[in-house]
N, C-alpha and C positions, 0 to 999 in steps of 0.2 A: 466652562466647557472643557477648558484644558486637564484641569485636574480629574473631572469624571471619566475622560477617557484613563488619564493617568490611572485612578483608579482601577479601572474598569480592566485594563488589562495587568495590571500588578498582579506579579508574582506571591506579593506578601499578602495575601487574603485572608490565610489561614494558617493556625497549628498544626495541620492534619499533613502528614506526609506519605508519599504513595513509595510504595516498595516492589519489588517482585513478587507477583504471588500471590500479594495480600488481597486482602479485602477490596479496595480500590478500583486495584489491577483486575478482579475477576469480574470486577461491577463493569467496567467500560466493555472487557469481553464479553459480559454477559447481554450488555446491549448492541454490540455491532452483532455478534452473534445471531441474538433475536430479533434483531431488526431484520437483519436480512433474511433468516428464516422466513417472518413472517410476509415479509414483502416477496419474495418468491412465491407461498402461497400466495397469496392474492391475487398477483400477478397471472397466475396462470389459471383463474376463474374468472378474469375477464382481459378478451381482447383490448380495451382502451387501456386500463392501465397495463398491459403487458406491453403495447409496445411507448408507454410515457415513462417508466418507475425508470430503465434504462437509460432513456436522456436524462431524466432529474438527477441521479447519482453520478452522471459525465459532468452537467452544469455543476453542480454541487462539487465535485471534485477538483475542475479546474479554477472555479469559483474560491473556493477555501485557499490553493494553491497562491492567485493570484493578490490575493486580498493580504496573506499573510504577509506580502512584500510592504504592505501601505500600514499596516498595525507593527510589524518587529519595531520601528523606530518610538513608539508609543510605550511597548512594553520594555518593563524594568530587567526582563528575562533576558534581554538582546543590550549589543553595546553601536544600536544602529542598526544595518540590515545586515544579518547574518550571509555573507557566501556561502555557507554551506549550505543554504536551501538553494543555489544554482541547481539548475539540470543535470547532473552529473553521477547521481545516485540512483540506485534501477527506482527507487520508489518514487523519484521528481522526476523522474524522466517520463514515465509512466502516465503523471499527469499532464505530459505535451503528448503523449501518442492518444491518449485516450480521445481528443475530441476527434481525431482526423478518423480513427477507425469508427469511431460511432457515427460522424454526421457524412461520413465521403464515402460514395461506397467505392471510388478509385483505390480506397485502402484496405479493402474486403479481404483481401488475400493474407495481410499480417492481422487482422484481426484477432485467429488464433492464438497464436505466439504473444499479442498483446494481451489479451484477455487471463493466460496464464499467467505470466510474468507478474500481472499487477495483484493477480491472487496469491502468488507465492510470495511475493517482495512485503507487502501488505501484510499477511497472513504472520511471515519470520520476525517484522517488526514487533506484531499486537505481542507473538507469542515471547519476545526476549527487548524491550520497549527500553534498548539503551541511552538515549536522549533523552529519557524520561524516566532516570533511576537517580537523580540526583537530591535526593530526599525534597523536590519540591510537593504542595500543596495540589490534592489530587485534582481539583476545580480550577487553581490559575490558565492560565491564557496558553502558555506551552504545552503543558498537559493537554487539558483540550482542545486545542488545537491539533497536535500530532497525532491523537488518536483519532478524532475524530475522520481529518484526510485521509486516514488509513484506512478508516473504515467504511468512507464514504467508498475510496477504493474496491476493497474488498466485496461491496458489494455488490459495484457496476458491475465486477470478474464472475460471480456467480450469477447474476441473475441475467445475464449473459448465454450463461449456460444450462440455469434451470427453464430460460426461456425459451432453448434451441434457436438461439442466434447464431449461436456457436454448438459445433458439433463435432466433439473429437475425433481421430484418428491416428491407432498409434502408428501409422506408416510417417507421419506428417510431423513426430515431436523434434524432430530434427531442428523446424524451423525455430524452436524454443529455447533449441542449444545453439543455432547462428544465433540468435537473438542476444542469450547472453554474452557471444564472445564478441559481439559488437559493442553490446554497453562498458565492456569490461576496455577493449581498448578505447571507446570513450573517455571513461572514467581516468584513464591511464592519462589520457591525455589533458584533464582537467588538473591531474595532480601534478604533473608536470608544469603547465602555464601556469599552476598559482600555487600558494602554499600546501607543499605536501602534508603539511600537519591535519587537513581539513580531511585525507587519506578517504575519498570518495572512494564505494563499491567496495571497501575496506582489504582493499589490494597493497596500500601501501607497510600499514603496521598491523601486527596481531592485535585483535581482541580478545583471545584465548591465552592464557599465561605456557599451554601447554604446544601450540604450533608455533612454529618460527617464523619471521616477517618473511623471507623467500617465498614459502609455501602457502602465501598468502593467497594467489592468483588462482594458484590450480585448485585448493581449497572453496574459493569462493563460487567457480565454477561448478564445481561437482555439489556443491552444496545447495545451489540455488536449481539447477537440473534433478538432484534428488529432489526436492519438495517436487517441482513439476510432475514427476512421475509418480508422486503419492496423490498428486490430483487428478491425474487420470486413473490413477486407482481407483479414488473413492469415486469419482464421476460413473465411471463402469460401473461400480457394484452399487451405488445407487439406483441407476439405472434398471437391473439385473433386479434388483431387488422390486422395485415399483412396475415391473413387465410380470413379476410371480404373483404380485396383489390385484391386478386387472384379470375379472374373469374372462375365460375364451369366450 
């Protein structure tokens, strides 16, 4: 049994390695993508699964999160259990807010702010997938794994909103920017108590050869607050859009 799990989560499956861009890479987007697509329709042509699809993609999210702590030791990708899946990055953190704002409704009020957050963290990952540029094999256990959490993410955040759970307002984005500048001094404080090389919220060193490690902070800020406000963009004109196609 030891060796199948061995197996099972080996890195070394395959020839086939995944890059930016490629083929792969547009295949896994192409299914978190569709997926979610499609589960939004559905969703909103019936009551039962409109309000289940949304717990399933929390379970599922927190689920995949939890589990990968009991497989890293398993897989050949990991030397043990990886710290750097700790809480400390918006996209792991994400997977601790998500059950409380979905099942408590004492958390109604961050809802918002969470529901964004996990769509833009989610979303910058699938779109620039740097854990997962290491010319590994597109099907090993890391790969999907990371994708998949993301996507499982990604989708709770949308269908969220295509279910009117959630209901923008731009007077409210505020809370999206405390949001970040709390994970951010989180994050600070992660890289602080443990190895800064692990450089959570990617505040410590650049990953652009063109920004300076300084300019990390405020970078990261504005960076993850622009996407937000590309989501209330497209949420609006979605919106705007689908109120022109309902006749009066």
């Amino acid at each position: 049994m030891k060796a199948f799990f061995a197996w099972l989560f080996s890195q070394n499956n395959s020839s086939l390695q995944i890059g930016l861009f490629d083929q792969w890479h547009f295949l896994y987007l192409f299914i978190v993508f569709g997926g979610t697509l499609a589960l939004a329709l559905i969703g909103r042509k019936s009551p039962t699964k409109k309000a289940f699809l949304p717990k399933l993609m929390a379970y599922l999210t927190v689920g995949l999160y939890i589990a990968d702590f009991f497989i890293m030791p398993l897989s050949d990708s990991y030397d043990g259990i990886s710290a750097y899946k700790l809480p400390f990055n918006i996209c792991t953190i994400m997977a601790i807010m998500v059950p409380f704002v979905q099942f408590n409704p004492k958390f109604a009020k961050i809802r918002q702010p969470v529901v964004t957050l996990s769509i833009a963290s989610s979303l910058m990952w699938m779109c620039y997938p740097g854990t997962a540029l290491g010319g590994q094999p597109p099907f090993c256990y890391l790969i999907f794994q990371t994708f998949m959490y993301h996507g499982f993410l990604f989708c709770w955040g949308v269908l969220n909103l295509a279910y009117g759970d959630v209901v923008y307002d731009i007077r409210k984005i505020w809370k999206e920017f405390v949001g970040i500048l709390m994970i951010l001094v989180w994050a600070a404080f992660g890289n602080a108590v443990y190895d800064r090389s692990y450089n959570w919220f990617f505040i410590e060193t650049s990953i652009f050869p063109f920004l300076p490690d300084k300019i990390m902070p405020v970078a990261v800020v504005f960076s993850v607050f622009g996407v937000c406000l590309v989501i209330y963009g497209i949420n609006f004109a979605l919106k705007a859009i689908c109120k022109k196609k309902v006749p009066a």
